[in-house]
N, C-alpha and C positions, 0 to 999 in steps of 0.2 A: 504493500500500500504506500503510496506516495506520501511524502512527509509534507506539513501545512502548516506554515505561519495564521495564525487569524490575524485579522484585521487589527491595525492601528497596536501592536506590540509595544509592550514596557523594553524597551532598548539599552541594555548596560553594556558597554562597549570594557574588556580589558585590556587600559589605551599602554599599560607596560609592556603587558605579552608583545601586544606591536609593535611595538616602536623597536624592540630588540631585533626583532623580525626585519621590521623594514629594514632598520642597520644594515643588516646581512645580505638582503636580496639584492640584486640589481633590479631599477638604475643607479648606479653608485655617486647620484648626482651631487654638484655644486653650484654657485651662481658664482657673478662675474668674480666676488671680492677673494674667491678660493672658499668662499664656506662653507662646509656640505649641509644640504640640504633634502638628501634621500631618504632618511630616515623621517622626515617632516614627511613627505610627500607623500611615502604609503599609508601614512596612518589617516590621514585626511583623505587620500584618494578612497581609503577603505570607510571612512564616517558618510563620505559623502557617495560612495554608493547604497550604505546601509539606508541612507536618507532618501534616496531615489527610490530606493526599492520596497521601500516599506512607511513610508511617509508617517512616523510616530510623532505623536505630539508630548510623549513622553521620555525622556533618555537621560542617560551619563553617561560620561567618558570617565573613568579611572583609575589612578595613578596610584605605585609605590611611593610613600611620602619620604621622607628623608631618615635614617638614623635606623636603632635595632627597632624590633618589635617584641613580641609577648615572644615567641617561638624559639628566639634568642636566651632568653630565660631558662625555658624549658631545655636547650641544648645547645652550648654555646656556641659549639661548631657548626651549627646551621647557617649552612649558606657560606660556609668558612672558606671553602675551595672555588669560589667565585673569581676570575681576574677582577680588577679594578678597571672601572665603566672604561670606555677608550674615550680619548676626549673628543673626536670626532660624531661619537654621540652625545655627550655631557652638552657640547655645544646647541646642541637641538633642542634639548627637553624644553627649554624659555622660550624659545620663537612656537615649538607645536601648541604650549601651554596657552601662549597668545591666541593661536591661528583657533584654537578649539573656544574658544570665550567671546571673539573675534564672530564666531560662528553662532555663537547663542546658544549653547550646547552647554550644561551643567557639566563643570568638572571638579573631581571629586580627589582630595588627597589628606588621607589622614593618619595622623600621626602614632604609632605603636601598632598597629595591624596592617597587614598585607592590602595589598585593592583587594586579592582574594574573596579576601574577609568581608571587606564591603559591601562586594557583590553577592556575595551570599546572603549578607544580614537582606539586604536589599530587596534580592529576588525573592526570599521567606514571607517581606514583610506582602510584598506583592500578592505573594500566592493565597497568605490568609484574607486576601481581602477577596480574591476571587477575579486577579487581573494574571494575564499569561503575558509568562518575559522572556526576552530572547536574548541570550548571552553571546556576544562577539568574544570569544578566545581562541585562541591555536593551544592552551593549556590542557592537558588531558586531565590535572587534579579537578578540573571544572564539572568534570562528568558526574561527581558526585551529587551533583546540585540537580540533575536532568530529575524530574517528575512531569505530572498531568499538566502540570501549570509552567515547565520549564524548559526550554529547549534552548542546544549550542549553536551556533555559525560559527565557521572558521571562514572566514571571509577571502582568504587568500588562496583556498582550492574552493569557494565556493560548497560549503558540503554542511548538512544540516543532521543533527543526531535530538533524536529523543529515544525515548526508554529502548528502542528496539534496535536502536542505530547503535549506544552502548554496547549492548549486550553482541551484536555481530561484530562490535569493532574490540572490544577488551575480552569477550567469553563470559564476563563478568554481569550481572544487574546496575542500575544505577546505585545501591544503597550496600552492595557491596565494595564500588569502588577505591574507599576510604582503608579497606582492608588488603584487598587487591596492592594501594600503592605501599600501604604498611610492610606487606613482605618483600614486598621485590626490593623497596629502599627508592631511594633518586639521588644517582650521583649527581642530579646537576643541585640542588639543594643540600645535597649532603647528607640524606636522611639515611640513617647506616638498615633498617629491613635485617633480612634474616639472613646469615653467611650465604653465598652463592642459590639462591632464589631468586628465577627470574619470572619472564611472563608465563612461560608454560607451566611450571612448578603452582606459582600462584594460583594461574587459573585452576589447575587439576584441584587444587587443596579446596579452593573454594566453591567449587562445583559441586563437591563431595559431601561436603560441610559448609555452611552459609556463612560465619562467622568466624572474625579469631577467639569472639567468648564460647561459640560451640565448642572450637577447637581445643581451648582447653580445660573444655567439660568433660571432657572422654579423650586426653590427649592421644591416648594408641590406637583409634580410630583410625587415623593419619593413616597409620602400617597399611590397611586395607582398599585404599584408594588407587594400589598400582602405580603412581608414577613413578621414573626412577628415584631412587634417592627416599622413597618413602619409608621405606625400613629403620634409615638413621635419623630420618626427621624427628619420632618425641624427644631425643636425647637434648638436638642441638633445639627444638622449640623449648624446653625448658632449659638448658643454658643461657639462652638469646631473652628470655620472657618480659625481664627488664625492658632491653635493647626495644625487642618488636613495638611491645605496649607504647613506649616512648616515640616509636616511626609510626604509631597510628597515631596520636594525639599532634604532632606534627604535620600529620599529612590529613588533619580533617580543619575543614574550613569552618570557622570561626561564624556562625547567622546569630548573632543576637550582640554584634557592636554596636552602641551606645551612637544615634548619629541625629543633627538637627535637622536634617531634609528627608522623612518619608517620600516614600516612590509618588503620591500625586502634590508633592510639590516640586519634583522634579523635570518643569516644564523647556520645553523651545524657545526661548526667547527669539525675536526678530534678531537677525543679524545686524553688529555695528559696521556697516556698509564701507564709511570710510576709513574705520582700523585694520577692514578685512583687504581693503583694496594699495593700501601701508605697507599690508604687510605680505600681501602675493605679489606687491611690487617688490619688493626689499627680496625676497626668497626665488623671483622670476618663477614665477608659476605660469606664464605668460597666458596658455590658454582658461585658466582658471581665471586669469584676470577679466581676459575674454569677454571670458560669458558672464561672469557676475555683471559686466558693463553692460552686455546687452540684455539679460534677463532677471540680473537679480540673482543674489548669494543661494546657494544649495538648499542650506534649511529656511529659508522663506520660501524658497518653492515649493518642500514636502507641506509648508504648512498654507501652501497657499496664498501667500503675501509678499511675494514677489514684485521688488520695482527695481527695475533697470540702476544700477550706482548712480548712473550720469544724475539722475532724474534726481537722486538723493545728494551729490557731493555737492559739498560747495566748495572743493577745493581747485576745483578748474570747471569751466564754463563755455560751452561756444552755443552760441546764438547763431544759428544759420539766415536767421530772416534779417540778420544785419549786414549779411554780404551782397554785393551790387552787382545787379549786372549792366554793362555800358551798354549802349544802343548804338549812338551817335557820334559821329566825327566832334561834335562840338563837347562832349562828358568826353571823352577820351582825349582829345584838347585840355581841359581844364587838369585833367587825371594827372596826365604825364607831366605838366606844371611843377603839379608837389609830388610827386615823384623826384623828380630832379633835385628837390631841398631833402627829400629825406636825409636820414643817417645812412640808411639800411633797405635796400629791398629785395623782398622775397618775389624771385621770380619762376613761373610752372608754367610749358605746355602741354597743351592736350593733341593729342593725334589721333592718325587712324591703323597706327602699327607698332609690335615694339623694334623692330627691324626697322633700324635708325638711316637705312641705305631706301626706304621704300616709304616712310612715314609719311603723311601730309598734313600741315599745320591746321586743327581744327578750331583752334580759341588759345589765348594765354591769361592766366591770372597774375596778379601781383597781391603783396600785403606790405606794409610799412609801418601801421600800428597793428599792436593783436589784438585779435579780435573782431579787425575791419579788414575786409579783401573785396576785390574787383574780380569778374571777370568777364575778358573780352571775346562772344562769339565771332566767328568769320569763315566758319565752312560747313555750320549741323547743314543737312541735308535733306530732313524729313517733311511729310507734306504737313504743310501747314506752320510753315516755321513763323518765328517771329524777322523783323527785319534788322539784320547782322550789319556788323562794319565790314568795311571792304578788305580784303585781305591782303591787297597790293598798297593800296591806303597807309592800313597801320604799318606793316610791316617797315614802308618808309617813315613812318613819325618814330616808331618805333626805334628806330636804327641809331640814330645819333645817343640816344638813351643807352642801348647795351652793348655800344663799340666805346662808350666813354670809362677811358680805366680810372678816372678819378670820383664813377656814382658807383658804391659798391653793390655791389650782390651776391645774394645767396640763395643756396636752393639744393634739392633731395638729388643725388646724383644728375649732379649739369653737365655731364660729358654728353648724357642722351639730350637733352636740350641744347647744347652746344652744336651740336649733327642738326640738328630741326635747322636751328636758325642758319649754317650754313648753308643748307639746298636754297634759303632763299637770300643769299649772300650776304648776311650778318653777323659778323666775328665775334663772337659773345668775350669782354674785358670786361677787367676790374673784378672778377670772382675773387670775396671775402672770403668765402666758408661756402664748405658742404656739406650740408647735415650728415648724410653717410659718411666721410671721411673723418668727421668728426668724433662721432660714436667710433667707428672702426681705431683711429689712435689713440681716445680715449682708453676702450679696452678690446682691444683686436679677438678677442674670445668672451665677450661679456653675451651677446648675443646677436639674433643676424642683424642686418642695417639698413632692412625696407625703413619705412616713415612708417606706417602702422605696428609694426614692431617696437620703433623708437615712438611713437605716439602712447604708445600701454608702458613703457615701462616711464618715462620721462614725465608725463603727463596726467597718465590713466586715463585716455581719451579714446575712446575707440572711434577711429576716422569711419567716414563712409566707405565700405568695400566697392569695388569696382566691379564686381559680379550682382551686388544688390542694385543694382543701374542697369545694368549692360546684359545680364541674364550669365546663362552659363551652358557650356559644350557648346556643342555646333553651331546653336543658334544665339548664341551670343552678338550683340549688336556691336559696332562699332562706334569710335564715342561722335564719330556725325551723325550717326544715325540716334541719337539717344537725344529726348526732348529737355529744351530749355530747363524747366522747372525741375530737373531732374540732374543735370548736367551741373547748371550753374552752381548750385550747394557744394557739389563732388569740387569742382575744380578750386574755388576760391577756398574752400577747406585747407585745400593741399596745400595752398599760399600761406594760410591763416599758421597750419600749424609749424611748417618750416620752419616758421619766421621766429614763433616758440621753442622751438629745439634748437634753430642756433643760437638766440640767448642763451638758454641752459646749457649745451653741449661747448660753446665757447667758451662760457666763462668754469665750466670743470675741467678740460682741457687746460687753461690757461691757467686756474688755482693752483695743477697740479705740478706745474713748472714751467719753465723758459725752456728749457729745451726740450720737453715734448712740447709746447705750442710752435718752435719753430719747426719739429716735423709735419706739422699740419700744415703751418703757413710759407713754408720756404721747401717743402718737398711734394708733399699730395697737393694741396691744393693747382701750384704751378703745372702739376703731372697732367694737370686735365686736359691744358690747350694740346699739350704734347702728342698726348694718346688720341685725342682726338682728331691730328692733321694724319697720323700714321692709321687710325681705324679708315679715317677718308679716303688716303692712299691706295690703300690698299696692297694687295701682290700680285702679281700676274704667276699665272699657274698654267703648267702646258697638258691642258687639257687630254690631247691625245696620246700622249706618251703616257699618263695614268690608267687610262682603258686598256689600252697592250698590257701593259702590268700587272692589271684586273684579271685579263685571259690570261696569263701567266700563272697568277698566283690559283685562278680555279680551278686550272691544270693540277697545280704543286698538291692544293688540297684532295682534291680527286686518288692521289697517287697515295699522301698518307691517310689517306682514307682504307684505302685496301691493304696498305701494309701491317694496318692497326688489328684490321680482319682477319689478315692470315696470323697476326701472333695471337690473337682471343682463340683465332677457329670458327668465331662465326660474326656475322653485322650483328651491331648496334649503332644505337646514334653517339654520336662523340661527343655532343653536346648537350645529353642528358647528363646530369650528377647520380641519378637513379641508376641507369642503364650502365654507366661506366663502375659505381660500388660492384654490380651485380657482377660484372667482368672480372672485375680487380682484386676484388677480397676475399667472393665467394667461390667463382672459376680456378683463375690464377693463383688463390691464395697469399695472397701481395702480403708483408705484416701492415698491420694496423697503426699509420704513424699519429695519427689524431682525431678525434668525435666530433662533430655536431653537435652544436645543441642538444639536439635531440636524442642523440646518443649514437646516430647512423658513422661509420668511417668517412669521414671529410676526403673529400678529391677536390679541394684547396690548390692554390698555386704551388705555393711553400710545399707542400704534401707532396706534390709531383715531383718536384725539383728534387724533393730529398731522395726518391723511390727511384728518380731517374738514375742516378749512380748505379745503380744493380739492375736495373731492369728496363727492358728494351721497349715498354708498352705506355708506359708512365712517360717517356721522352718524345715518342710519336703524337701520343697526344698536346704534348705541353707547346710541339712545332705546330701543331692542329693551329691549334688555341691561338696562337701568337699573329698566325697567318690569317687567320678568319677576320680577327679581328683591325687587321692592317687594311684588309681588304674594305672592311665593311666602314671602317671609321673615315680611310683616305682615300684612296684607290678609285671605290667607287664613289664616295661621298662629296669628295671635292671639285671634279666637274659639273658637279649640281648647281656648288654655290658659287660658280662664277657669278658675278653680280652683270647682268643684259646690257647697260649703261655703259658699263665701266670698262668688262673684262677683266674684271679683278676679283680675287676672294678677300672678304673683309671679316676680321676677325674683330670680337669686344674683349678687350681688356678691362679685368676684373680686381679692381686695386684695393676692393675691402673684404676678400676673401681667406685667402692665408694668414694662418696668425703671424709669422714670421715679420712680413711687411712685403714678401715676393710679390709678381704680380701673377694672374694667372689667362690666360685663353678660351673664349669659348666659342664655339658659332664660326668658324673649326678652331679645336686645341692646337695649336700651334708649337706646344713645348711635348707635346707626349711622342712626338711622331721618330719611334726609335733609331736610336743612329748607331746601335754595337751590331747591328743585321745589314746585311747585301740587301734584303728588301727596304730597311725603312730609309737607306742613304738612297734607293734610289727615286722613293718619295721627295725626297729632297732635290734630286737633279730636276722635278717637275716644278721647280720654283726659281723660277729665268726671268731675266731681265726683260725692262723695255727694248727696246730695236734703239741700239744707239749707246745703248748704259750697258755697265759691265756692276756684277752683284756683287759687294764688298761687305764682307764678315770679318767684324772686330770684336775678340773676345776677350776677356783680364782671364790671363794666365795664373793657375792657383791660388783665385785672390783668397778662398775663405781658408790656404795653409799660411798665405800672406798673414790675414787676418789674425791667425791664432798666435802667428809670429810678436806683433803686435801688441795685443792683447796681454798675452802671458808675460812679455819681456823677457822668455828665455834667449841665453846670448849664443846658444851654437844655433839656434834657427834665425835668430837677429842676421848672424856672420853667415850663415849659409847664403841667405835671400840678397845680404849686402855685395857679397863677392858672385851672383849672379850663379849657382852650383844650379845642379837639376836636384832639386831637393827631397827626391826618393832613392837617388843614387846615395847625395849626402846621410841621409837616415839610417842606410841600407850600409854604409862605410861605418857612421856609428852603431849598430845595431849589433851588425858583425865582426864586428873590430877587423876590418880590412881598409886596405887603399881605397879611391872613389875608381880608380884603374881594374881594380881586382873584384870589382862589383860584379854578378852575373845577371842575369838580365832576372832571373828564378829569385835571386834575393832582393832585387828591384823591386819587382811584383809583389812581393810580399812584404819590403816597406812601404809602397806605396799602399795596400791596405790596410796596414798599421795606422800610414797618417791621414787617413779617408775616415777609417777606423774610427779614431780617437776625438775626430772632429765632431761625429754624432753618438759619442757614447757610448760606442760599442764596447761590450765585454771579452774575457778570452771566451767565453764558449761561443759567442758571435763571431769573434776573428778565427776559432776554428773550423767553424762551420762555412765559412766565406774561402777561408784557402785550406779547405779539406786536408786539415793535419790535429792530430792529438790535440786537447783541451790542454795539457800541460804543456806542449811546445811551442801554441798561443803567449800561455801566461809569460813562458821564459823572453819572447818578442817581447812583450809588451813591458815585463821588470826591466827589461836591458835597456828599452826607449826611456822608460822615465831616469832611469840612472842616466842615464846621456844627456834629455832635456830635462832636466829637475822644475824649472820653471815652467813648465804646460803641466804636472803634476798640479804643482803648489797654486797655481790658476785653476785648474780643476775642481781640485778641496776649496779654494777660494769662493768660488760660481756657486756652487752647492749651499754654500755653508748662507752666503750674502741672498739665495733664492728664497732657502728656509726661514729666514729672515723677514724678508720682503713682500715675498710672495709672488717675486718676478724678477725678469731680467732685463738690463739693457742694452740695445745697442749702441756704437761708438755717437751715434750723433742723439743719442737720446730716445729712440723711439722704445717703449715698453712692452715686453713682452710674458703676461700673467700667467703663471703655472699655480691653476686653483689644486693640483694634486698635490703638489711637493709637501706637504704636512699630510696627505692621507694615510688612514692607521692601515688600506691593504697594501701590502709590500709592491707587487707588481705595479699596483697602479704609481707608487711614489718613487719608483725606481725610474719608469716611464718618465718621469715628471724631470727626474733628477738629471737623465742623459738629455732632456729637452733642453733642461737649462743652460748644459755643454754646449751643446749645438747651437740655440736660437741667437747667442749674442754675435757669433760667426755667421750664421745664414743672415740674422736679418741686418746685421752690417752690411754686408755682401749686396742684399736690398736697399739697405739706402744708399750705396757706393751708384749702383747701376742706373738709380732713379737719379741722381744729383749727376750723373753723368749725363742722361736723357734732356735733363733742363739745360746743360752746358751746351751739348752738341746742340740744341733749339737752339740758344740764344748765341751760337756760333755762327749759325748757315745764317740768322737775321742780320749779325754784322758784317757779316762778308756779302749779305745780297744776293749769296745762290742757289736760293731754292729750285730753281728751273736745273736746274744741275745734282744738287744732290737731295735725298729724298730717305727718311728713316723707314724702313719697312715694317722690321721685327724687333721686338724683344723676347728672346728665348732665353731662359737662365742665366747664364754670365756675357751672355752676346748679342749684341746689337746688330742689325743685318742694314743693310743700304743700296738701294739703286744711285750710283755715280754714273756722270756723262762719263761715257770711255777713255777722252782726251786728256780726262782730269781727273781719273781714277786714284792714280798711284799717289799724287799729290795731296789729292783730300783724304786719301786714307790714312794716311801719313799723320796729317794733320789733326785728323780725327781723332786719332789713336792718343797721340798725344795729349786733347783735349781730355778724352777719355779717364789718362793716368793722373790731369790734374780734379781729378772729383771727389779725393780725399787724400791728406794727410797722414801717411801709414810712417813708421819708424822701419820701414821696408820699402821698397822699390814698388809703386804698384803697374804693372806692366800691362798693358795693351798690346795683342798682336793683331796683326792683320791680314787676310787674304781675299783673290779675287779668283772671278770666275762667270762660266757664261749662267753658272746655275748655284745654288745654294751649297749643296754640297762640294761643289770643287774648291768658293770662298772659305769653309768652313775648315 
């Protein structure tokens, strides 16, 4: 018979059981500042389904309260063999204690009894009144409590027990159970039971005999019950009688505590809307922030009385019916007036794509005060439109306003605004701030850096979504096609709230020091014109030499296709993970190098990689795999995106994605397209000059060993990099104490992964597994190196110690980079944290070298006046690509390169090299 809550349940939530629980489970979250926060999060995710799912207008949450209790009395050692709480939970208990009070939720903590206890006295007092409760624990001592009037959830598998659920799950009754945990004991409580009795023992004993008072009413009864061990049981029951007696009186829960709130005064209060909204900001609950904004906190909705935050804060405010829409050449006249006097303005367009190479200008907004915004239609489309300003119009009023680099502006990612106003020859100057950019140096892992994103956490304002206007899937409108009265709110919002987030995001940025506001103001922000003439540019791409390649590589796949076959013995698909276990683990009997989730054997990258060394079927595939995906990603993919116009592939550079400060590729990836393979260099020969220019690739030569050089101030990599040595030879002469003459190319290779190694943390079992040698002949590399450079040691321990510290790391010009793990109490996770923090101050240097480089070479080809000559293409990881006039090739790259080496200050050589070519890969 299926188990059944009735209606409207007395709800006692055991808010300790959980919170230890969540500790443990994954997601092993944190928010920007490194706090963790996961242990909050199940416990609340688990109130607030109880609350969804059973809508009580009755409940508690409660707590072990601080200090011993009575049971401590009774047995000093109880609970003795407990670790000490981790502080990564300690830290939680005050913000959950919030969040649940926050919630309108009675919580309950009292001093010398267990919550146990509580809930028990609780659910008793319930039961004699004739109200049925429902107990939220994962506790199995809780089972004792199950009667007519009582029933468990464990909320975490979802699973419900009353008297029949007990007894299928323990062997045991409910009114047994007390005795049940008496013999067995509980190591995690310390409750010492009866010598070596466990669950089976118990259950037999007590099946036989109901009781431990039956049991020693007739102790040699026991003999008769058969289980093993039953023969020597009365001896050790009366040696233990003490002992036992004392594990039941311990392990029975305490219903008649002394408490001032009977169960019908423990009501639901309405939620404190703007504590709750405090403090899911403060914790970055983001969806949770969400929805409270738009429907109102959890338990007002069980109870009914639900009102939107917004509708309740008065801590932020937007009035839609105060933004304007212009009509007239003559309001739009007046507009752009004070405009011009601002301080400050927030500037948004609206289009009809986000494909910055195909958009069309549909309306723009501004704002200058908050709270007040404009916006100007110029292309809805729909019947019955209102009457628009002219689009050729504004955009010339317009123009003198956003080419002036003395009126500032600011706005949500203006690189894609920057593109708009280009098609209509508008060079968008004077960019102050960009909210995204802002947020992102701010805290490059605090969270992502939409505007509605930053709108909930900065604000708690949930903006208008663009699918509540526009629809959603297929038939999604475009925003011309979407009516005035509908549009106008959405756009001028966008302005409205900008204009809010760069006050707030500026001045946190800029509290938080001079040199990160100068990576904002003197790196990202300048980055935008940059990226913005090379996304324009674009690259020309030889369309047909990628199709041959295409037919090539379907061929190559076709081939390891069948050779896969004949070593299984029979087809499968390659690109099942099912179909390949069934081959690999169960056919072949490959060993099992790692699980799933789930439990199934992983066909992983890493898995293949490692399986490949011994077996021929694991290598086949991992060539499958490599090629398929070359094919599918570039081969075939990038004659698509020839852009009609242009003849060009135009990629988007993505400058608030990596935490590091890298840039990254999308719309095609540009940085992934392999270059250790004959296939992926000759992706690369598909990316040729104009007719006329020769393709020149200028890359900084080992800047991030440069970097560590640097950094660390050890002096044999100082003098290595100063006297110009090839500095894996050099490492390779110190390592092995030979000449840089007596070096082999085999001990090369393997300093060079030492000092690849060492830059991102890697350990010996990681440098044994990279140059497939003993885990102890790693360690002896790796002892020998730090004895040689003592200084990238004491830099190391340095990094680490200053992370723990801080809570982050920096790079050379300042840019911050947050390691919310490096205090986490799981090892891996803080280890992870710990080689981050090696690494990140070297990559994201390395990023701001390349970026400060990017701004140079700009404002190099502006002073020399040759843009028609030379043209930035690419930014791929440490290298910048360029179409040069042919005539003038060797000279500007000369020049460039050297521009290039002046883009930071290193205590080492920073070296630019350069080459050329008719195609990318011969420059590179």
């Amino acid at each position: 018979m299926a188990q059944t809550v009735p209606e409207n349940p007395f709800i006692l939530v055991d808010g300790s059981s959980y919170l230890f629980r969540a500790f443990h489970a994954p997601p092993h979250l944190t928010n920007s500042a490194g706090e963790p926060t996961g242990a909050v999060y199940g416990v609340v995710n688990m109130l607030r389904s109880l609350l969804k799912r059973y809508k009580p207008s009755h409940m508690a949450v409660v707590f072990d309260a601080k200090g011993k209790t009575f049971r401590s009395d009774i047995y000093q050692d109880y609970k003795a063999n407990r670790p000490p709480m981790p502080d990564d939970l300690r830290s939680q208990i005050e913000p959950l204690h919030a969040i649940v009070k926050a919630m309108g939720l009675p919580l309950l903590c009292i001093e010398g009894v267990e919550a146990d206890d509580v809930i028990g006295t609780l659910a008793k007092q319930a039961g004699d009144q004739g109200r049925f409760t429902l107990i939220s624990t994962g506790d199995k001592d809780m089972a004792q409590l199950v009667n007519d009037h009582v029933m468990l959830i464990n909320t975490m598998t979802d699973t419900l027990l009353d008297e029949a659920g007990v007894v299928e799950k323990f062997g045991v009754k409910p009114n047994q159970i007390i005795d049940y945990l008496a013999l067995m004991g509980d190591s995690s409580d310390n409750i010492p039971g009866l010598p070596k009795v466990g669950e089976k023992t118990a259950q037999a004993m007590l099946q036989g005999i109901p009781s431990i008072d039956k049991i020693y009413d007739d102790i040699n009864a026991v003999t008769e019950l058969g289980f093993r061990g039953a023969k020597s049981m009365p001896k050790k029951l009366e040696e233990y009688k003490e002992q036992l007696l004392m594990s039941r009186e311990l392990a029975t829960i305490k219903c008649d505590v002394e408490l001032e709130c009977p169960p019908e005064a423990l009501t639901i209060e309405p939620a404190d809307t703007d504590q709750l909204q405090t403090l899911y900001g403060k914790m970055e609950f983001r969806r949770w922030l969400n929805e409270l904004l738009e429907t109102g906190a959890a338990t007002d909705q069980a109870l009914g009385e639900a009102t939107p935050a917004e509708e309740q804060s008065e801590q932020f405010s937007v009035n839609r019916d105060a933004y304007k829409t212009l009509f007239t050449e003559d309001e739009v006249k007046e507009y752009v007036a004070q405009l011009k006097k601002a301080d400050v303005i927030a500037f948004d367009t609206e289009t009809t794509s986000l494909n910055y190479m195909e958009a069309q200008l549909v309306g723009v907004s501004f704002a200058m005060t908050e709270g007040e915004a404009v916006y100007i239609p110029v292309a809805h489309d729909y019947v019955g439109v209102e009457k628009q300003v002219d689009r050729d119009w504004l955009l010339q009023t317009l123009k003198p306003l956003l080419e002036d680099p003395a009126i500032p502006k600011v706005g949500q990612n203006l690189k894609y605004d920057a593109h708009i106003l280009r098609r209509y020859d508008i060079k968008l100057r004077g960019i102050k701030n960009d909210t995204m950019l802002a947020s992102y140096v701010f805290n490059s892992v605090g969270s992502r850096h939409d505007m509605d994103t930053l709108s909930l956490q900065y604000l708690n304002h949930k903006p208008i979504k663009f699918e509540e206007i526009a629809g959603k899937g297929a038939k999604q409108l475009t925003f011309n096609q979407i009516e005035l009265a509908q549009a106008a709110p959405y756009a001028a919002e966008d302005a409205d709230i900008t204009l809010r987030l760069h006050h707030i995001l500026w001045d946190k940025v800029h509290q938080t020091g001079e040199q990160l506001a100068s990576v904002l103001t003197d790196i990202e922000v300048p980055l935008v014109s940059i990226l913005t003439d090379m996304e324009e540019y674009g690259v020309k791409v030889d369309a047909e030499m990628l199709g041959k390649q295409s037919e090539e590589i379907a061929k190559k796949l076709e081939e390891l296709e069948q050779k896969a076959f004949e070593i299984a013995g029979e087809e499968f698909n390659l690109g099942s993970p099912k179909q390949l276990q069934q081959i690999l683990f169960e056919k072949l009997e490959l060993p099992v190098v790692k699980k799933t989730p789930k439990g199934a054997p992983s066909t992983a990258e890493e898995v293949l990689q490692e399986l490949a060394h011994d077996y021929p079927l694991p290598d086949v595939i991992l060539q499958h795999r490599s090629l398929a995906k070359l094919k599918s990603t570039y081969t075939d993919k990038l004659p698509r995106m020839i852009n009609a116009d242009t003849g060009r592939v135009h990629t988007s550079y993505q400058q608030a994605v990596a935490a590091t400060g890298r840039l990254s590729s999308t719309e095609p990836n540009l940085q992934n397209i392999p270059i250790r393979t004959p296939e992926g260099r000759r992706v690369r020969q598909a990316f040729i000059a104009e007719e006329g220019f020769t393709v020149v690739a200028i890359d900084y030569s080992q800047i991030e060993l440069r970097i560590m050089a640097h950094l660390s101030q050890d002096a044999s990599l100082l003098r290595a990099f100063a006297q110009g040595k090839d500095i894996h030879r050099a490492t390779a002469s110190e390592v092995f104490g030979c000449s840089l003459e007596e070096v082999t190319d085999e001990q090369r290779r393997r300093a060079k992964a030492v000092n690849f190694g060492l830059i991102y943390g890697m350990s010996a079992f990681g440098l044994s597994r990279q140059l497939d040698i003993p885990r102890y002949e790693a360690q002896t590399y790796m002892d020998k190196y730090f004895e040689r450079f003592p200084g990238v040691l004491e830099y190391m321990e340095n990094t680490r110690e200053t992370a723990k510290q801080q809570g982050y790391v920096s790079t050379l010009f300042g840019r911050r980079l947050p390691l919310p793990e490096i205090k986490a109490s799981n090892g891996a996770r803080r280890k992870a944290a710990e080689r981050a923090a090696i690494n990140a101050p070297m990559q994201g240097t390395a990023a701001d070298i390349i970026k400060r480089a990017m701004i140079k070479v700009g404002d190099w080809i502006d002073e020399k006046g040759c843009q028609s000559d030379v043209r930035m293409l690419m930014q791929v990881h440490d290298e910048l690509v360029f179409e040069i006039r042919t005539e003038h090739a060797e000279n500007y790259a000369k020049a460039l390169a050297d521009v290039m080496g002046e883009a930071a200050e290193l205590d080492v050589p920073l070296l630019a090299e350069y080459g050329f070519g008719a195609n990318w890969d011969e420059a590179h």
